[in-house]
PAMI-159559 format. One record per residue (C-alpha): residue in three letters; x, y, z. Coordinates in steps of 0.5 Angstrom, whole numbers, padded with zeros to 4 digits, always signed. Example, Ala and Ser with C-alpha at 12.3 -4.5 7.8 and 13.67 -1.06 7.14 Angstrom:
BEGIN
ALA+0025-0009+0016
SER+0027-0002+0014
//
This chain:
BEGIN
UNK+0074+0048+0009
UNK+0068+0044+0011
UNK+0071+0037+0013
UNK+0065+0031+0016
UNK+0064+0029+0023
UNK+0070+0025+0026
UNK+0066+0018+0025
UNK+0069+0016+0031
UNK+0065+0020+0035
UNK+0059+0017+0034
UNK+0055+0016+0040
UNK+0053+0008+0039
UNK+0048+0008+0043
UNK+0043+0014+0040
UNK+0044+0009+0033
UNK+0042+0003+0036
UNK+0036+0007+0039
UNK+0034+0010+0031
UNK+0035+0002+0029
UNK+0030+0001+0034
UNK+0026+0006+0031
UNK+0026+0004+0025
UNK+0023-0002+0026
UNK+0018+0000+0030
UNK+0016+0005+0025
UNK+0016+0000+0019
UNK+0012-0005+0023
UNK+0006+0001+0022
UNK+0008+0004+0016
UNK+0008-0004+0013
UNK+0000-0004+0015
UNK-0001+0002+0011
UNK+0001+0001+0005
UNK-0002-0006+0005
UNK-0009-0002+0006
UNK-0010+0005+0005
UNK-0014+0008+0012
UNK-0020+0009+0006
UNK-0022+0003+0006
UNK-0017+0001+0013
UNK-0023-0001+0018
UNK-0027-0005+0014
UNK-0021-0009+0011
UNK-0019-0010+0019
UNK-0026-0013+0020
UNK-0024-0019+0016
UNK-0019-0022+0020
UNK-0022-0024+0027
UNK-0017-0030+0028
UNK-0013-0031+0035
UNK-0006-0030+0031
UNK-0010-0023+0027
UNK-0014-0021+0034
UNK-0006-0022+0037
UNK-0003-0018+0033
UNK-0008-0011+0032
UNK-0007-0011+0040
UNK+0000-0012+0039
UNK+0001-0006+0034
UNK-0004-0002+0040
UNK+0000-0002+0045
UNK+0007-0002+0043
UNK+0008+0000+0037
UNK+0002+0005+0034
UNK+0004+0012+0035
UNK+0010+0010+0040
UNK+0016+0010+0034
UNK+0015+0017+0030
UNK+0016+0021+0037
UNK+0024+0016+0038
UNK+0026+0018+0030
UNK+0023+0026+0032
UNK+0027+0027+0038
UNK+0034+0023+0035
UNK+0032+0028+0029
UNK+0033+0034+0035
UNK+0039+0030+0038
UNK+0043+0030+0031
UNK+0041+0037+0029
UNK+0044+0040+0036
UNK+0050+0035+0035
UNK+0051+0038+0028
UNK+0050+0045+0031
UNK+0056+0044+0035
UNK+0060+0042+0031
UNK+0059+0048+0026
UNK+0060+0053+0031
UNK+0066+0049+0033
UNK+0070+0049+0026
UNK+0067+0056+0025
UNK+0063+0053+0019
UNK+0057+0058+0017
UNK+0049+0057+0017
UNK+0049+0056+0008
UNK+0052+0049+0011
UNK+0046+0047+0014
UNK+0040+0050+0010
UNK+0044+0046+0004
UNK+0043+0040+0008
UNK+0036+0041+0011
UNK+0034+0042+0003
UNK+0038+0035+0000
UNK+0034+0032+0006
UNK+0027+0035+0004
UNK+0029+0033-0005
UNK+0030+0026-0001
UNK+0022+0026+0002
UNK+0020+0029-0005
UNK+0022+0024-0009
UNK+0020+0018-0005
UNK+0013+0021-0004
UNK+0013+0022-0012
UNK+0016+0015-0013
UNK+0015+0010-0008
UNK+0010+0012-0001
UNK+0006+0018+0000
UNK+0007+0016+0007
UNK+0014+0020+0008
UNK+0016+0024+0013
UNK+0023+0026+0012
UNK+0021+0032+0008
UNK+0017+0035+0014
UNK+0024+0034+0019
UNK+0027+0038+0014
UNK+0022+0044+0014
UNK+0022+0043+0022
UNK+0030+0042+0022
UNK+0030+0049+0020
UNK+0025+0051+0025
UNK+0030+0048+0030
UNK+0036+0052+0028
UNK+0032+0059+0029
UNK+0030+0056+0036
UNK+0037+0054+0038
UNK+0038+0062+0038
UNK+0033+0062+0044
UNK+0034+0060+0051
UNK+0033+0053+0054
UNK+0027+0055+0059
UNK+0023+0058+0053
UNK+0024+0052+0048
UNK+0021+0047+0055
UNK+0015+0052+0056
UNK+0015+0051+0048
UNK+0015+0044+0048
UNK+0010+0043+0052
UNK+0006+0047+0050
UNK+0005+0044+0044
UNK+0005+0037+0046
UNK+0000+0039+0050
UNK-0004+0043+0046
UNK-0011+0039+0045
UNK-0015+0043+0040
UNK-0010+0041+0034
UNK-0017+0038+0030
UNK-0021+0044+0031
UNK-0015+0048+0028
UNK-0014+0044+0023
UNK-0021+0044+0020
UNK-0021+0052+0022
UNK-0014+0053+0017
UNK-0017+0048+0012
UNK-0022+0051+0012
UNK-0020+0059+0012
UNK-0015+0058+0006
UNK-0020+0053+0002
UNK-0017+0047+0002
UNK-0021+0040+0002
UNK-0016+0034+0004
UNK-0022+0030+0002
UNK-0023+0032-0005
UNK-0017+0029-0007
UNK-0019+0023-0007
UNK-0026+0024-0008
UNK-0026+0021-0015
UNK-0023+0014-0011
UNK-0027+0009-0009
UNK-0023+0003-0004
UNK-0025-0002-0011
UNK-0021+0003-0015
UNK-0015+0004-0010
UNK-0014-0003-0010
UNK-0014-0004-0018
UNK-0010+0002-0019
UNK-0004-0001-0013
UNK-0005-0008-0016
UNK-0006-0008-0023
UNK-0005+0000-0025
UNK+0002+0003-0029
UNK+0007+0005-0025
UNK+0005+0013-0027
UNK-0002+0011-0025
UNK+0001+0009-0018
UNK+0005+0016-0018
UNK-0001+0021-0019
UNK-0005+0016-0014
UNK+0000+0017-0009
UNK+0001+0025-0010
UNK-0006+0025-0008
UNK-0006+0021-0002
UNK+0000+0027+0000
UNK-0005+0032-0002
UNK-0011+0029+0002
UNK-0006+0028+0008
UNK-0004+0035+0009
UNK-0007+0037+0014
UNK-0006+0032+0018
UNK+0001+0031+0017
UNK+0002+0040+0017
UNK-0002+0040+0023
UNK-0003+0034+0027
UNK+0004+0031+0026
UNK+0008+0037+0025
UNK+0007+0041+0032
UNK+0008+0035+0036
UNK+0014+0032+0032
UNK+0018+0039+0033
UNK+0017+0038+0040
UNK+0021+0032+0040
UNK+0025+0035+0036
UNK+0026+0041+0041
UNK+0027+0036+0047
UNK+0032+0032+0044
UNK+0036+0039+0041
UNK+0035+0041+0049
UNK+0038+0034+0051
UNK+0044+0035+0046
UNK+0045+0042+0048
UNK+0046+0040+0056
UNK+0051+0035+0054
UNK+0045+0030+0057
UNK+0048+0025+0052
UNK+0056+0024+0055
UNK+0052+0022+0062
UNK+0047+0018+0059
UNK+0046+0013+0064
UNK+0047+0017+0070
UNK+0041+0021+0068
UNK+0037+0015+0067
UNK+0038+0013+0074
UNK+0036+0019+0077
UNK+0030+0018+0074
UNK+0028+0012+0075
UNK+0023+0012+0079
UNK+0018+0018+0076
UNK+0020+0014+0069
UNK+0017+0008+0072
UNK+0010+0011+0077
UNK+0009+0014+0070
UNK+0010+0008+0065
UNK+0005+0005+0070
UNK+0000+0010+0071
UNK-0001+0010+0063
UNK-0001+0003+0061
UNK-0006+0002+0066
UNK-0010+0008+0062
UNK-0008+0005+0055
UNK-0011-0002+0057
UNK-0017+0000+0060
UNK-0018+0006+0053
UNK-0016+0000+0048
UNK-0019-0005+0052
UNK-0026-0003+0056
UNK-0028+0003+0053
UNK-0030+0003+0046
UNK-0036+0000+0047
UNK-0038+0004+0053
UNK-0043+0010+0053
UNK-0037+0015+0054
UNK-0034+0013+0047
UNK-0042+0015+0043
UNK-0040+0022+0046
UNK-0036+0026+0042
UNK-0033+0031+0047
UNK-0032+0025+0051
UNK-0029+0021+0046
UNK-0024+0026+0043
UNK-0022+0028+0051
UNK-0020+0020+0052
UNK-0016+0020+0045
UNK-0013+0026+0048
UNK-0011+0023+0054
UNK-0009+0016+0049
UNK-0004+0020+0044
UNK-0001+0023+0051
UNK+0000+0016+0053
UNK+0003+0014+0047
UNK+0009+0021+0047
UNK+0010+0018+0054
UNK+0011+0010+0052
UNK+0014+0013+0047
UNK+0020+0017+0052
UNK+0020+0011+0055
UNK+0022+0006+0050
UNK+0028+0011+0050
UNK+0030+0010+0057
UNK+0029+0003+0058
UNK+0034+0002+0052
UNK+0039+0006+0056
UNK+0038+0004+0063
UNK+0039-0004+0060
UNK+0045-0003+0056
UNK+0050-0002+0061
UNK+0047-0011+0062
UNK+0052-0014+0057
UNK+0046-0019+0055
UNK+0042-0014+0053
UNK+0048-0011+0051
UNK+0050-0015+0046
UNK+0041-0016+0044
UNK+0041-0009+0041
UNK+0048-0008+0039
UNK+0047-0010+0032
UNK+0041-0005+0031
UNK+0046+0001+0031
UNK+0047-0002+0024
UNK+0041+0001+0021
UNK+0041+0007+0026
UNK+0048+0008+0022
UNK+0044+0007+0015
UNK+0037+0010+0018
UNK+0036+0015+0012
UNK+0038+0008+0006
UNK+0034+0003+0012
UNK+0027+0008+0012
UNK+0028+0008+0004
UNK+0029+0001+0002
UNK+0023+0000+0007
UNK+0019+0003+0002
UNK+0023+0000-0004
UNK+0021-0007-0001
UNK+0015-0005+0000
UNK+0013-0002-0007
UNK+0015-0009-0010
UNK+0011-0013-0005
UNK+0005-0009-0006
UNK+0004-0006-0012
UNK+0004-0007-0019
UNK+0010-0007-0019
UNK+0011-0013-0017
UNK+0008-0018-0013
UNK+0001-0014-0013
UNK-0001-0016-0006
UNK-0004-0010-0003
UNK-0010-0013+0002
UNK-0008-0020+0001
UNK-0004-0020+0008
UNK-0007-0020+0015
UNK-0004-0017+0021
UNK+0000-0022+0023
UNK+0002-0024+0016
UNK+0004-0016+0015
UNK+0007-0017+0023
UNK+0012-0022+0020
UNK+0014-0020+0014
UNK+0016-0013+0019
UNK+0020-0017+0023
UNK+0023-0021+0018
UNK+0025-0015+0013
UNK+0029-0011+0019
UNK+0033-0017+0020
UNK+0034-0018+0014
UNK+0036-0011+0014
UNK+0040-0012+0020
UNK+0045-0018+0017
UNK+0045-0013+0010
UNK+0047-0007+0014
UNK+0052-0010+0018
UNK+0055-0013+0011
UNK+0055-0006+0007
UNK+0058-0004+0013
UNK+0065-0007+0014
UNK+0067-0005+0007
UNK+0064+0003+0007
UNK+0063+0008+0011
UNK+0056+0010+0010
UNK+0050+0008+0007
UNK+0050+0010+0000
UNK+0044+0015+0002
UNK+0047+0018+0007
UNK+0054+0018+0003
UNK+0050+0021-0003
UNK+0047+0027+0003
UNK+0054+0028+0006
UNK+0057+0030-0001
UNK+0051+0034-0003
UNK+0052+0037+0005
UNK+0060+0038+0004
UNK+0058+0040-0003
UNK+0065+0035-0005
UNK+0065+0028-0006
UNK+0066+0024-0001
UNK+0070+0017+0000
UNK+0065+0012+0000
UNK+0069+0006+0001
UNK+0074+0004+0008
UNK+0081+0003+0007
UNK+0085-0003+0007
UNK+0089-0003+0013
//
């Protein structure tokens, strides 16, 4: 009989790590729904304030590109946790495709009703992905990894495959202008909104399938490796070790990110398109690797009971980061749609900079409430029955 993972056995620090995540994630995708990328360059053009000015080089640095590779590689880390457990109680691979299926209706539906901008059915398809790669030996599944994070013609294969099958990302939203966009968020039905944001999807295929999609499975092959080596039961021992390689290259890449955000783009090298796509390479590089160590960072410091004690509410939302990442965009479609307070492109980047922070540390108090009287959060409650294909007890027993 099919039985839930002991919730004793959580790993607390990889839930701080998916809370830390979380609010990186939401600190960029908040942007996004404040201002579709159509008209995303000549709205940032109105905000030339110190706070706004602020802000932008803020979300440059530390937070675009950087969150989505943490969320990818703890993806992996849990896919290789629940491999094992299968194999330990025998359980059969029908489990996990039913599991990785209920993952990718949950990223379906918050396309359709809420954001155009989910990636969670894509961790589904790539969860699949994963579990033919666990048959693989390790040094096939690196020389993978590294292959893809390293692979620097994704746009030209994009515009190939899209071309070759006849498929026009921009013809989807062709009949959209930014002025329309705005109505249709503002003003439009609720249905009007749904068709727009099916579009939105449609016109972003070919970056999510084949941008995104290659870099995120490499994430999620070194966390399954991270996993699979019991890397997670020596966490800072293995951070130690590394302390000096994570720290020459933390240095190495910043240098190299301030001088492409700060010197760079009014230089005679970013007219030249060659020239311009080698540097963006090299940036989005920059940005795995800020990415990697953000996470060893947070586990080297976490043996500081100060620091300790700063990050510890975050495990929280990590232990709720399915329902965390949906209620974002629960909160979202009321601040900036129709269906609510219709303040799409009405705020700055510092404003969506705070509303950010202020929202996950409402989340932060919410989820440490919810739970001291469940087990779960409901979407990950609701994912675990359909897993184990039974109800599930919800509520925690009275001691």
């Amino acid at each position: 009989m099919l039985s839930p993972v002991n919730q004793n056995h959580r790993i607390v620090l990889l839930d701080i790590l998916r809370g830390f995540a979380i609010f990186g994630i939401f600190v960029v995708n908040i942007e996004i729904m404040n201002c579709t990328f159509i008209n995303g360059d000549a709205f940032a053009e109105q905000f030339t304030s110190i706070l706004d000015s602020l802000a932008v080089r803020v979300k440059q640095l530390f937070f675009y590109s950087k969150f989505f590779p943490i969320f990818s590689l703890l993806f992996g880390v849990g896919v290789s946790i629940q491999l094992a457990s299968m194999k330990r109680k025998g359980i059969g691979h029908f489990f996990f495709y039913r599991r990785m299926f209920a993952l990718f209706m949950f990223g379906v539906l918050h396309i359709i009703f809420l954001w155009s901008g989910d990636v969670i059915h894509l961790y589904a398809i790539l969860g699949l992905l994963t579990l033919v790669a666990a048959r693989f030996k390790n040094s096939y599944l690196v020389i993978c990894a590294v292959l893809l994070l390293f692979f620097p013609f994704y746009n030209s294969v994009a515009t190939y495959l899209m071309k070759w099958v006849g498929y026009d990302m921009m013809s989807y939203l062709s009949t959209y202008t930014p002025d329309d966009i705005r109505a249709t968020i503002r003003s439009g039905s609720y249905y009007d909104n749904v068709i727009l944001r099916i579009q939105e999807y449609k016109s972003n295929v070919g970056v999510l399938y084949v941008f995104l999609a290659p870099k995120a499975f490499a994430m999620f092959l070194i966390g399954f490796l991270l996993g699979r080596e019991g890397v997670l039961h020596r966490l800072e021992d293995s951070a130690l070790r590394i302390k000096r390689p994570i720290l020459i290259t933390f240095v190495v890449i910043t240098i190299y990110r301030v001088i492409f955000l700060f010197f760079t783009w009014d230089t005679v090298l970013w007219k030249i398109d060659v020239r311009r796509s080698t540097l963006i390479y090299f940036q989005e590089l920059c940005d795995v690797l800020t990415a990697l160590f953000y996470v060893w960072l947070i586990i080297s410091l976490y043996k500081h009971t100060i620091f300790k004690k700063m990050v510890l509410p975050l495990r929280h939302v990590g232990r709720m980061a399915l329902t965390n990442y949906i209620l974002q965009s629960v909160i979202s479609l009321f601040i900036f749609t129709s269906s609510g307070l219709s303040l799409y492109e009405r705020l700055s980047p510092f404003e969506t900079l705070v509303l950010a922070i202020v929202i996950f540390c409402l989340q932060v108090l919410v989820s440490n409430l919810w739970l001291r009287y469940f087990k779960f959060g409901p979407l990950e409650w609701l994912w675990r029955c359909v897993s184990y294909w039974k109800v599930l007890p919800l509520k925690k027993e009275r001691i």
